[in-house]
C-alpha positions in Angstrom: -43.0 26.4 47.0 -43.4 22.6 47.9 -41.3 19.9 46.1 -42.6 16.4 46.8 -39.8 14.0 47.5 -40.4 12.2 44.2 -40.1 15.4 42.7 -37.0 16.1 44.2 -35.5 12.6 43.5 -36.9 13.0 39.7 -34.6 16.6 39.6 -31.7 14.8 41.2 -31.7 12.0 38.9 -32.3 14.5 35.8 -29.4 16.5 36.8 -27.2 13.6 37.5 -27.7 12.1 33.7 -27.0 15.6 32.3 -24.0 16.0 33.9 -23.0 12.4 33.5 -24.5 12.7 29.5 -22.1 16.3 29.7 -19.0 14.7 31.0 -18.8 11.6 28.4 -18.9 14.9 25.8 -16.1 16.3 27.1 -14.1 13.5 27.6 -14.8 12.6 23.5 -14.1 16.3 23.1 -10.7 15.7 25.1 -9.4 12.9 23.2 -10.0 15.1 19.6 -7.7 17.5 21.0 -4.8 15.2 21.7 -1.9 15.5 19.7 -0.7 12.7 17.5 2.0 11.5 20.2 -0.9 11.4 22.8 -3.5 9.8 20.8 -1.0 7.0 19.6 0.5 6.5 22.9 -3.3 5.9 24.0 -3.6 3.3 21.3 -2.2 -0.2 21.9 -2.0 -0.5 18.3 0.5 1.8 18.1 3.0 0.8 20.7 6.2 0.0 18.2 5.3 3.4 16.5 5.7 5.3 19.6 8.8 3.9 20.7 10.5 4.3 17.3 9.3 7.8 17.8 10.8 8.3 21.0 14.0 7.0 19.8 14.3 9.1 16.7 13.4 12.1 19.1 10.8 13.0 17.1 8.1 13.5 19.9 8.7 17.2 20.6 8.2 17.6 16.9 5.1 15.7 16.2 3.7 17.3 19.5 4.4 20.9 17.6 1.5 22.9 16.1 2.3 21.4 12.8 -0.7 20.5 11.3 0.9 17.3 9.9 -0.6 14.0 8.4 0.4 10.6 10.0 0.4 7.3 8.0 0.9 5.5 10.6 2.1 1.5 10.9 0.4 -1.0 13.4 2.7 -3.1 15.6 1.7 -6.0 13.0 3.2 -3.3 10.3 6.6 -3.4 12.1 6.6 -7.0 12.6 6.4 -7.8 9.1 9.8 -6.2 8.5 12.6 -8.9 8.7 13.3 -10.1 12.1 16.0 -8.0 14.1 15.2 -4.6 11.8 12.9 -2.8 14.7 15.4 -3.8 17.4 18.1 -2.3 15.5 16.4 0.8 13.7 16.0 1.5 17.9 20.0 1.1 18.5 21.2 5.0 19.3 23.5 4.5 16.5 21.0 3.6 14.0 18.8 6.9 14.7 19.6 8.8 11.7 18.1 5.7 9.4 14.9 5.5 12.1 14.4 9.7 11.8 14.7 9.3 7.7 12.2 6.1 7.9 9.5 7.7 10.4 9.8 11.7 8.9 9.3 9.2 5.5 5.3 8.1 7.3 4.7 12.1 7.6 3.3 14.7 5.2 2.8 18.2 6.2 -0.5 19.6 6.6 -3.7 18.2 7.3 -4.9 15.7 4.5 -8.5 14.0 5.4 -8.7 10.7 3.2 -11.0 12.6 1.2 -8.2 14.8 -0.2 -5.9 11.9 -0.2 -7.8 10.0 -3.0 -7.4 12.9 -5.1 -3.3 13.0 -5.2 -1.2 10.4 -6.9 1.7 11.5 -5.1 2.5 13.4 -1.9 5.8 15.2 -0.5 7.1 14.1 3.0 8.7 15.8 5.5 11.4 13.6 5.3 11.9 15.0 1.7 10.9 12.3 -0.5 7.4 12.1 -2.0 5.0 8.5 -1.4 3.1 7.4 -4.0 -0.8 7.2 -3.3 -3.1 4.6 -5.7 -6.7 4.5 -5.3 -8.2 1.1 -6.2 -11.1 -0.7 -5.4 -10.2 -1.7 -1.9 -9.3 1.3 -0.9 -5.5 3.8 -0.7 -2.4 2.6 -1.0 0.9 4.4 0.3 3.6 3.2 -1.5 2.1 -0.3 -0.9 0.7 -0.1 2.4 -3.0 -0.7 2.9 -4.7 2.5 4.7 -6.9 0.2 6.8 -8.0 3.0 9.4 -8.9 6.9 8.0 -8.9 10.2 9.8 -8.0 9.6 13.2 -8.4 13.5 14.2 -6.1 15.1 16.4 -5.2 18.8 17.7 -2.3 19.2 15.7 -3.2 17.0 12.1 -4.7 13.7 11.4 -3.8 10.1 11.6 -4.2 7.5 8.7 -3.3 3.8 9.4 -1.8 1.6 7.6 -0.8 -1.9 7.3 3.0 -1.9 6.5 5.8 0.3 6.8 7.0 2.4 4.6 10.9 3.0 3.3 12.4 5.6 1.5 13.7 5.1 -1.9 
């Protein structure tokens, strides 16, 4: 069998976009099976977060099977604590306050903002419970704004929000 070379260029080019069109799947499938470490490390938004979580050695944990629900703060979240509280909640001596404030942003389980609006109130891992209110803009978190919703990852689901969060 004869192939003209348009032909032949027409397969070529076909096969290219299919594996081109295949590989862009794959790499969205890749990113949905990050953990929540990975996928906030890969986020600039997140860059306060991760370091906090780094110096609480919490990243072996939230890289676990879990599944577990992140609210998770934005950089502009941290920054609206007073000035000097992120540099020391990082201090080694100060780690037992960051573990209790972080462990305090996370919720065992995976909880899609569709189950969220349905609880007033959920436990943390840290062992307190946050209080969730559902209003006409939105979820709150014990006062933070969820801004950003069901950020999927291999091992739970991310929810941002726009403050942190503190124990009672």
């Amino acid at each position: 069998m004869k192939f003209s070379r348009l032909a032949m260029l027409g397969m070529a080019f076909g096969l290219s976009l299919c594996l081109t069109v295949s590989a862009a799947v794959c790499k969205d499938s890749a990113v949905a099976k990050k953990d929540i470490v990975d996928t906030a490390a890969g986020n600039e938004s997140f860059t306060t977060l991760v370091a906090a979580v780094k110096a609480a050695d919490l990243v072996e944990v939230l890289k676990g099977e879990g599944p577990f629900t992140v609210f998770a703060p934005t950089n502009e979240a941290f920054a609206k604590l007073p000035e000097g509280t992120v540099e020391s909640l990082l201090k080694p001596e100060n780690k037992d306050k960051l573990t209790s404030i972080l462990t305090y942003h996370v919720v065992s389980g995976k909880v899609m903002a569709k189950d969220v609006v349905k609880l007033s109130k959920a436990k943390t891992v840290q062992g307190s419970e946050v209080k969730i209110t559902v209003d006409d803009e939105g979820v709150m978190i014990d006062g933070a704004r969820v801004v950003t919703t069901d950020i999927e990852c291999a091992n739970g689901v991310i929810h941002v929000i726009d403050s942190v969060i503190l124990p009672k």
